[in-house]
C-alpha positions in Angstrom: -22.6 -56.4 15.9 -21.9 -59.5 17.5 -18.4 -59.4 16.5 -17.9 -56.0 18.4 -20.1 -57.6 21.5 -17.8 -60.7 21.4 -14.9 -58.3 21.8 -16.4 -55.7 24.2 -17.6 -58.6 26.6 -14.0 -60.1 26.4 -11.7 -57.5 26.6 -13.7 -56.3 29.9 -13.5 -60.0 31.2 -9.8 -59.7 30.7 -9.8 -55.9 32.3 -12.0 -57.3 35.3 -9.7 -60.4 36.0 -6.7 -58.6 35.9 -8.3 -55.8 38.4 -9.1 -58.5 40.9 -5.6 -59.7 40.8 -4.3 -56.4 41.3 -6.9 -56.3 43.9 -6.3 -59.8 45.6 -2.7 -59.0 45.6 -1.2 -57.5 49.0 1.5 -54.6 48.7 4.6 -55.9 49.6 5.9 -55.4 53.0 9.6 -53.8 54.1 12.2 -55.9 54.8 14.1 -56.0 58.0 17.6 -55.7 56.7 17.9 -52.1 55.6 20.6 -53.2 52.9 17.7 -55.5 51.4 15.5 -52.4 51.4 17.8 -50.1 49.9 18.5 -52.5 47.2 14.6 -53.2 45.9 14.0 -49.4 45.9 17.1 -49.1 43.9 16.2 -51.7 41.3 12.8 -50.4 41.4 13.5 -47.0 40.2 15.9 -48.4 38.0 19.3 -46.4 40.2 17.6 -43.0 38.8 20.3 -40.3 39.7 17.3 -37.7 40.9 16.7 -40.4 43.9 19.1 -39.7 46.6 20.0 -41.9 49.5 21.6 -40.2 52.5 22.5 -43.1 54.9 23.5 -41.8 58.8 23.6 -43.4 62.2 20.5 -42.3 64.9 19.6 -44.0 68.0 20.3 -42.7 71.8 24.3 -43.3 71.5 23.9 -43.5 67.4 23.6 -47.1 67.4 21.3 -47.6 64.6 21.7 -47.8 61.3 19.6 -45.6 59.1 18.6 -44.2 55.5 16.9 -41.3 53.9 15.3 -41.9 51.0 13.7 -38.6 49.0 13.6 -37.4 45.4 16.0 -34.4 44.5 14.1 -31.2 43.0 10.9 -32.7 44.3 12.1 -32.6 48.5 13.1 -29.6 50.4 16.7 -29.5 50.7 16.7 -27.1 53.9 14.1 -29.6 55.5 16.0 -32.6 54.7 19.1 -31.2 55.9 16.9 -30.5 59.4 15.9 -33.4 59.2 19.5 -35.3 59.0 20.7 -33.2 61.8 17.7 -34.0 64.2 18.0 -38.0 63.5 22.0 -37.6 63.9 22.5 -35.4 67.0 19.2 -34.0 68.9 18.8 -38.1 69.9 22.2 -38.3 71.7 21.0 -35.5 73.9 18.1 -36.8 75.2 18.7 -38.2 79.0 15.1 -38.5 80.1 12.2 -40.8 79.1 8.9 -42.2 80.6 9.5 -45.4 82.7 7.3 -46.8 80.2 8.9 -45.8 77.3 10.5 -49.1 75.5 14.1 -48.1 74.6 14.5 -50.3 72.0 11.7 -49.0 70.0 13.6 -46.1 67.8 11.2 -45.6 65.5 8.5 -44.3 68.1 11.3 -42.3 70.2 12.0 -40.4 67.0 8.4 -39.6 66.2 7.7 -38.6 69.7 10.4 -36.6 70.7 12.8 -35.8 68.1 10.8 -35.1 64.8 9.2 -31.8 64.6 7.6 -31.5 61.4 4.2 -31.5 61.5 3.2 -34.6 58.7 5.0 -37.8 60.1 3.7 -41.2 59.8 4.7 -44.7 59.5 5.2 -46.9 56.5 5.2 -51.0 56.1 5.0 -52.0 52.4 7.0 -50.5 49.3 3.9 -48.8 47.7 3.2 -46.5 49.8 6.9 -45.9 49.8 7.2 -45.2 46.4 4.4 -43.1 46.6 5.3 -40.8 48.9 9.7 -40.8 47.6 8.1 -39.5 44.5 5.8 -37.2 45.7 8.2 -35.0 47.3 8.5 -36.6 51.0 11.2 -38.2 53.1 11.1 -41.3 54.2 13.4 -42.9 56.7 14.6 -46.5 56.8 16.1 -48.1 60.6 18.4 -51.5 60.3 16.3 -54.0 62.0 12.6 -52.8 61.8 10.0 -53.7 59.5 8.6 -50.0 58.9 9.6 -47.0 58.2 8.5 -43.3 58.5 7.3 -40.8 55.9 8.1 -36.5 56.8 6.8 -34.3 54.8 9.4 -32.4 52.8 7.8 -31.5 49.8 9.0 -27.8 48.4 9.1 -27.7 44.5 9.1 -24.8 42.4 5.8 -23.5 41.3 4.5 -20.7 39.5 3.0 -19.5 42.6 -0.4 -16.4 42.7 -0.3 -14.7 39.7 -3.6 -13.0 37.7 -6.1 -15.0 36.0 -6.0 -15.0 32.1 -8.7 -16.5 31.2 -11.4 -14.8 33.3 -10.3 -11.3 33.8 -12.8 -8.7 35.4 -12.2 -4.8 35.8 -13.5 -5.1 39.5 -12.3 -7.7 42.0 -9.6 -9.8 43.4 -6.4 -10.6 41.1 -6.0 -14.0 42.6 -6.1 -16.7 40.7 -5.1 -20.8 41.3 -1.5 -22.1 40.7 -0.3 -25.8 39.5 -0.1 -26.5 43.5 -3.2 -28.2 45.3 -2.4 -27.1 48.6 -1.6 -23.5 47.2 -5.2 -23.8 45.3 -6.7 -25.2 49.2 -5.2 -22.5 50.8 -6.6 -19.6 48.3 -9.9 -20.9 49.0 -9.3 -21.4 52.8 -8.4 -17.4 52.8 -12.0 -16.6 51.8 -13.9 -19.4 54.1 -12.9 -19.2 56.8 -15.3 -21.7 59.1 -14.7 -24.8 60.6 -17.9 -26.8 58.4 -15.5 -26.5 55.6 -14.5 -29.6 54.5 -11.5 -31.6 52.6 -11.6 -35.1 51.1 -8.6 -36.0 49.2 -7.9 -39.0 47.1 -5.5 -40.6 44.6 -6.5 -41.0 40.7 -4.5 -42.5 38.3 -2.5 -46.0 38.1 1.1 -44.6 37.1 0.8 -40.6 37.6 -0.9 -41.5 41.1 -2.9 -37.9 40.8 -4.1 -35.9 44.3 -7.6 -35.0 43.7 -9.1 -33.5 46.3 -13.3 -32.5 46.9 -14.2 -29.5 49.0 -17.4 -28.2 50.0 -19.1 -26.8 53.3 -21.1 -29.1 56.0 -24.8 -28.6 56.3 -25.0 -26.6 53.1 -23.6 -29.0 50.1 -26.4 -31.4 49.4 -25.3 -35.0 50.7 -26.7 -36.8 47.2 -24.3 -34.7 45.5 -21.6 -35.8 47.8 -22.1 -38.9 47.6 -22.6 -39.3 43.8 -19.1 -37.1 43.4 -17.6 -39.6 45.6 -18.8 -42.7 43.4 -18.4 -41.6 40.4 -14.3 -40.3 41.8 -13.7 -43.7 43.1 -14.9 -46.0 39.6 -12.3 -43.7 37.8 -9.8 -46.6 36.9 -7.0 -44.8 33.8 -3.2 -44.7 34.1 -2.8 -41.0 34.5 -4.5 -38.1 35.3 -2.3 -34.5 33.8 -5.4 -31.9 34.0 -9.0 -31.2 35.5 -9.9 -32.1 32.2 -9.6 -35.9 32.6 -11.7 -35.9 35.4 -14.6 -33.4 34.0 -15.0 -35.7 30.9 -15.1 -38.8 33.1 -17.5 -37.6 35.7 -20.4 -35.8 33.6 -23.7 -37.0 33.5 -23.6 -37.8 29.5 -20.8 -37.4 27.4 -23.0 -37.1 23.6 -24.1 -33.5 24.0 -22.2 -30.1 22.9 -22.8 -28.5 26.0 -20.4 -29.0 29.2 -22.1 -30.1 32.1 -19.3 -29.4 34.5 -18.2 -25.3 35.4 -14.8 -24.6 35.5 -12.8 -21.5 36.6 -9.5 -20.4 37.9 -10.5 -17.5 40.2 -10.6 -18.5 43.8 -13.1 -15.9 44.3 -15.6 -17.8 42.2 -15.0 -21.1 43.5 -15.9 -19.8 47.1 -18.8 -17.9 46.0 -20.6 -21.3 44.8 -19.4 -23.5 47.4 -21.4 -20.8 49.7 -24.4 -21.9 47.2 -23.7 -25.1 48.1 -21.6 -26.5 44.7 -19.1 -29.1 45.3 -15.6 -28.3 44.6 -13.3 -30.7 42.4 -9.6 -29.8 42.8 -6.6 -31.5 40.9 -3.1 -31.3 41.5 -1.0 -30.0 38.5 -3.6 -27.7 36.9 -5.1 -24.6 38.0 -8.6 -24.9 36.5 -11.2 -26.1 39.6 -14.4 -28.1 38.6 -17.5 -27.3 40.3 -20.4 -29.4 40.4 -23.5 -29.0 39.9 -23.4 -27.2 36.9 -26.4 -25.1 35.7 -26.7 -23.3 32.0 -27.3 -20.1 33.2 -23.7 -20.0 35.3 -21.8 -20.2 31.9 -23.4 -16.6 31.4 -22.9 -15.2 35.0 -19.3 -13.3 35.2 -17.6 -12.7 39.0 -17.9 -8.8 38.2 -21.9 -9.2 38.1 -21.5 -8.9 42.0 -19.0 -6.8 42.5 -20.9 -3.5 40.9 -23.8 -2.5 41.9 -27.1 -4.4 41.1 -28.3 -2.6 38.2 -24.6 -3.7 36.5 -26.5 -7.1 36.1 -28.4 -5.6 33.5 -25.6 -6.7 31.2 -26.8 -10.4 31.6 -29.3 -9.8 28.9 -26.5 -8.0 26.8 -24.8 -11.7 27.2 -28.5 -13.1 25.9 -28.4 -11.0 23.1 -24.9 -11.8 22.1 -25.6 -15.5 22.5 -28.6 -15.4 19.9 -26.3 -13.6 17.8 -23.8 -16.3 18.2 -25.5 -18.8 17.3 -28.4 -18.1 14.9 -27.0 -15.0 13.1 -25.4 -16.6 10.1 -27.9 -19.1 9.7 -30.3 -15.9 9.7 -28.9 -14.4 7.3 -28.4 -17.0 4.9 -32.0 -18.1 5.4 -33.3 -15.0 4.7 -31.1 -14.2 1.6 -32.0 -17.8 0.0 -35.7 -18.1 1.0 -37.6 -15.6 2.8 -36.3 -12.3 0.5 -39.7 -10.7 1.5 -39.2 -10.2 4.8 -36.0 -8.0 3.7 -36.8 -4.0 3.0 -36.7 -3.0 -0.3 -33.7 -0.8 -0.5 -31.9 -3.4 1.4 -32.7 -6.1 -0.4 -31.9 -3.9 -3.9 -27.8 -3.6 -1.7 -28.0 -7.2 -1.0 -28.6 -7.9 -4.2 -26.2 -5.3 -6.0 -23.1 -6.6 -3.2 -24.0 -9.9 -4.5 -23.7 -9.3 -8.2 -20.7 -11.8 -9.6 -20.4 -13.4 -6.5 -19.8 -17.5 -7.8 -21.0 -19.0 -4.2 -24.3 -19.2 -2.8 -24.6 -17.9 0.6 -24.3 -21.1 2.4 -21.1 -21.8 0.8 -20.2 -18.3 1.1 -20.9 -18.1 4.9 -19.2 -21.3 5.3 -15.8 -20.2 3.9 -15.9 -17.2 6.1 -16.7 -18.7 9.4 -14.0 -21.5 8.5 -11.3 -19.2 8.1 -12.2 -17.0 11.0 -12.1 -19.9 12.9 -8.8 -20.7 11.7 -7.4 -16.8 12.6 -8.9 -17.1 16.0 -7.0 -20.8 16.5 -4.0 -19.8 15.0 -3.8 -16.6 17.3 -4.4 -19.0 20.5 -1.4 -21.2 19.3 0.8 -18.6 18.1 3.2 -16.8 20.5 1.2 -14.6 23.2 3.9 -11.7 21.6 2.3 -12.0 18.5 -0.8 -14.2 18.2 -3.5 -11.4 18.5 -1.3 -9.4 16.0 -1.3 -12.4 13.3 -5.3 -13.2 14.0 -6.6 -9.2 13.8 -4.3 -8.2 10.4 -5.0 -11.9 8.8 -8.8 -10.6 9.0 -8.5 -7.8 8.3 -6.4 -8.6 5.1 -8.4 -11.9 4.1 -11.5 -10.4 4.3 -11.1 -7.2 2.6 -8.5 -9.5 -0.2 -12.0 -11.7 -0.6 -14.0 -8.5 -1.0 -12.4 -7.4 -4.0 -11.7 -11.0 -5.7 -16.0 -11.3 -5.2 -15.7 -14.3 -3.6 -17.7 -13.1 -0.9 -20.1 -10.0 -0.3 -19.3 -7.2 2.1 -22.4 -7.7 3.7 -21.2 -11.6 4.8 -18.2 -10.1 5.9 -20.7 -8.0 8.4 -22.4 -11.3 9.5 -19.4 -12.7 10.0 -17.6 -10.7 12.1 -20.6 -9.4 14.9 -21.1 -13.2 14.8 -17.4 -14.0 15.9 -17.4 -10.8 17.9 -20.5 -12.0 19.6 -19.2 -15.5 21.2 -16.3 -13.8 22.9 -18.9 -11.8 25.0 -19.6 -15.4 26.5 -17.3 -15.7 30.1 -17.4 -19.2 29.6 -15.1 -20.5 27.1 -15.8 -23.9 26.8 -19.7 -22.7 26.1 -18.3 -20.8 23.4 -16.9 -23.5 22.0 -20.3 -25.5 22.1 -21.7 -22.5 20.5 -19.4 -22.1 17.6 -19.6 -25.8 16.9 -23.5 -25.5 17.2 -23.8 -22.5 14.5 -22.6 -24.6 11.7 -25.5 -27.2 12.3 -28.1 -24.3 12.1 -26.4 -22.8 8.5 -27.0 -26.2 7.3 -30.3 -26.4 8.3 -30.9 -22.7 7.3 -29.5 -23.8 3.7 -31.8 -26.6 3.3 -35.0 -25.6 4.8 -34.7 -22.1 5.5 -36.1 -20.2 8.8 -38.3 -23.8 9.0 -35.2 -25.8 9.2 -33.7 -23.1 12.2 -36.8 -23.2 14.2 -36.4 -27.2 14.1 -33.3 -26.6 15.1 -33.7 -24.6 18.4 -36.6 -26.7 19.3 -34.7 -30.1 19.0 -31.7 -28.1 21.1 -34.5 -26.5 23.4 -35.4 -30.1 24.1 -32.2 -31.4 24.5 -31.2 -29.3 27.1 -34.2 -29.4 29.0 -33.2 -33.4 29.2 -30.0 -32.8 30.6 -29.0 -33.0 34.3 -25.8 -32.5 36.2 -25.1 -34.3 39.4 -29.2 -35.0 39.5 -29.6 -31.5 39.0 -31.9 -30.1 35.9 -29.6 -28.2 33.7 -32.2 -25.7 33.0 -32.7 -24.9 37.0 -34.9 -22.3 37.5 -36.0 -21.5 33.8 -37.1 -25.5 33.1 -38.7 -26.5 35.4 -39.3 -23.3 36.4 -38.6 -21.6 39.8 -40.3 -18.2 40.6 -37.8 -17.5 43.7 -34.8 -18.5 41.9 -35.2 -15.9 39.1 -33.3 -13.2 41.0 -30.1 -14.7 39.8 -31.1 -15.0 35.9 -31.7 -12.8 33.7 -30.7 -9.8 35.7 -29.2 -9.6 39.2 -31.4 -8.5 42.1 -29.7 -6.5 45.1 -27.9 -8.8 48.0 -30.7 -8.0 50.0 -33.4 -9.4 48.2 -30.6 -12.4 47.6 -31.3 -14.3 50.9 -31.9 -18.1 49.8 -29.5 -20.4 48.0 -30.3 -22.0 44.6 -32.5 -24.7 44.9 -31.5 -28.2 43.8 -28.3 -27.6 44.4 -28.2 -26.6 48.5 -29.1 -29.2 51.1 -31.6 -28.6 53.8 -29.8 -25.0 54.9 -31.0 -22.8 52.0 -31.3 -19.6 53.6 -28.2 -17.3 53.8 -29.0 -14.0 54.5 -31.7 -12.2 56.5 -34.7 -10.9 54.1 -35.1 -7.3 55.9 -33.7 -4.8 53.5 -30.4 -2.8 55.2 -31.9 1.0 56.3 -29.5 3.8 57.6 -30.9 7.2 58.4 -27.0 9.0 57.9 -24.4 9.7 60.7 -25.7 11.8 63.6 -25.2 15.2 64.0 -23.6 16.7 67.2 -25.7 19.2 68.8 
């Protein structure tokens, strides 16, 4: 142990130092000679052939000397080529200026009156230069001056609005986020439409230099949230950032626990509907998958259709309840049951338990163990398989394994029943990463089922009871409203009350404006009859 202290305290004395050098350090500034210029940035990005350099001549009469610098396949071409033709000919045109205008100042004539895309602004050292080459913008370079100026031209391909895979509904928009964080603003912009709501964006990430970007709505997001999503952004210090991922498993409250503590989704839909509860939106550029904070355990069971049907639809909440018991204490059941407790079983069934279970060479732990492992192999082979054939391959090698391990006897038909409503059950889940948790959790319970029976499972959801009850997200209780428990809250639960009765926001995770509807039940007497 003091070894690995010696070590730990070091090697963060070494990271430290070396982040207040990079801190201490200034960004270098442009030169004045555009030659010199051009030369860095070409041994900078080491003459890559994707980083084109149009030089021209701009000015009132075409005097100066000038460069655009952008990336190929990253830029626009057609707004580069505007671009070129503005800086080489609309200039020469111009015969009227303020008084007060200094002629020799290019750089501001061009940005005042020649320029007309709407993101120009001026650049002075080579980092932000690089920054901005490589993320898809201009930037033009004047013989003589010490800065430069930055135009937007990104226009890369994307995959653009298609329908979301992962969290389908029968009911409801078919929307769902792209790769592109201002196509993944604008979605959400479409549906919000009020000026309270709010954009911070940000860079993440040493060498990918990642756009990560928080939206929420004024007034209604609570500030301590903010603030602690802010922090906990700006202490992120890795070399690249490639998917929401990075940032959910660097931002969560605690990361030794089986449960996520971060929601994610890709359905614009669903991201509005919680920033009007008063979440915090987390979006990253190059992934489609939004982060929403805080995250409560009941969400992982609430689907976008729930609100879309009518309110007695919600009744399939408790369906999802059902299936999650099933999910993750019906093997261990059965196993505890069938080793300890054969009272409790009938005694016909116990007589066809016993009778399936006749030259079977495995006891049940080892035989439920085998099953679930291989199922979980189908079901991750099917994911990784091509989408043309990996349901095919994960259905038939079921099918074929478990009726093949049927008749060798190396397990019991009525293990192969367990099996498969348990498996069956943890797709009902919309989450998928709290299916994961749950699958990973059922193993523990059919360990503790083997060794201690239905004792050893009720230890087990008492130590996990308490375990989630400990957790918080964002300073929120995880268990909001069951523990600690919340009388007005419970209209959102278990079952789905109608919008009328649905007039406050969730507490603990609004700020000071909780109400959102009116609480007067809507009445129409029918249309009017013409006498």
């Amino acid at each position: 142990m003091p070894v690995k202290r010696f070590l730990k305290k070091t090697f963060q004395g070494k990271r430290s130092n070396t982040d207040q050098e990079q801190k201490s350090s200034s960004p270098k500034r442009l030169h004045a000679l555009l030659e010199q210029n051009l030369r860095e940035i070409g041994e900078q990005l080491g003459n890559s052939s994707d980083i084109t350099i149009r030089r021209l001549r701009t000015g009132l009469f075409g005097e100066v000397d000038a460069a655009l610098i952008y990336t190929d396949g990253l830029a626009d071409n057609k707004s580069v080529n505007h671009l070129a033709e503005a800086l080489m000919f609309q200039t020469r045109e111009m015969k009227q200026f303020p008084e007060d205008f200094p002629e020799n100042d290019v750089i501001n004539l061009l940005m005042r009156y020649t320029l007309s895309s709407g993101n120009v602004k001026e650049v002075n050292d080579f980092e932000s230069l690089f920054s901005a080459v490589l993320s898809g913008d201009t930037v033009v370079l004047l013989e003589g001056y010490v800065r430069g100026m930055i135009v937007g031209t990104k226009g890369w391909e994307d995959r653009g609005v298609s329908e979301p895979s992962s969290q389908s509904v029968v009911r409801g928009p078919r929307e769902a986020f792209s790769e592109s964080l201002r196509t993944n603003t604008a979605l959400i912009r479409r549906r919000i439409k009020d000026p309270r709501l709010r954009l911070e964006q940000m860079t993440i990430g040493r060498v990918t230099k990642t756009e990560v970007a928080l939206m929420y709505l004024k007034g209604i997001a609570d500030e301590q949230v903010l603030a602690e999503a802010r922090s906990r952004l700006s202490r992120i210090d890795i070399d690249g950032v490639l998917e929401s991922g990075y940032i959910e498993e660097m931002i969560q409250d605690t990361a030794i626990s089986p449960f996520p503590l971060i929601y994610n989704s890709e359905r614009p839909d669903v991201v509005a509907a919680n920033l009007l509860e008063g979440r915090v939106a987390i979006l990253v550029d190059g992934t489609p998958f939004v982060l929403l904070i805080p995250a409560l355990f009941v969400q992982f069971f609430q689907a976008a259709e729930d609100y879309y049907h009518r309110f007695d639809y919600g009744l399939i909440r408790i369906l999802r309840l059902i299936a999650l018991i099933i999910a993750l204490l019906g093997p261990g059941f059965y196993i505890s049951i069938t080793t300890f407790h054969q009272e409790m079983i009938p005694t016909e069934l116990l007589i066809s338990l016993a009778a399936q279970r006749e030259g079977i060479p495995f006891p049940a732990f080892i035989e439920a163990l085998l099953m679930e492992t291989t199922f979980e192999i189908l079901r991750e082979a099917g994911v990784r398989m091509p989408r043309t054939v990996g349901p095919a391959i994960s259905i038939v090698g079921a099918l074929v394994l478990g009726d093949a391990a049927v008749n060798a006897g190396l397990v019991s038909p009525a293990m192969v029943i367990v099996v498969s409503i348990t498996a069956i059950s943890s797709f009902v889940i919309p989450a998928f990463n709290m299916g994961i948790s749950l699958r990973m959790i059922r193993f523990l319970f059919m360990i503790f089922a083997a060794i201690f029976g239905l004792m050893g499972m009720t230890i087990g959801i008492v130590a996990m009871v308490l375990h989630l009850c400990s957790l918080k997200s964002f300073g929120a209780p995880y268990m909001m409203p069951l523990a600690p428990f919340r009388m007005k809250d419970q209209k959102d639960v278990l079952i789905r009350a109608p919008m009328w009765r649905m007039f406050s926001r969730p507490s603990k995770i609004s700020g000071s404006n909780v109400m959102r509807e009116s609480t007067r039940m809507p009445t129409f007497s029918g249309p009017e009859r013409k006498k």
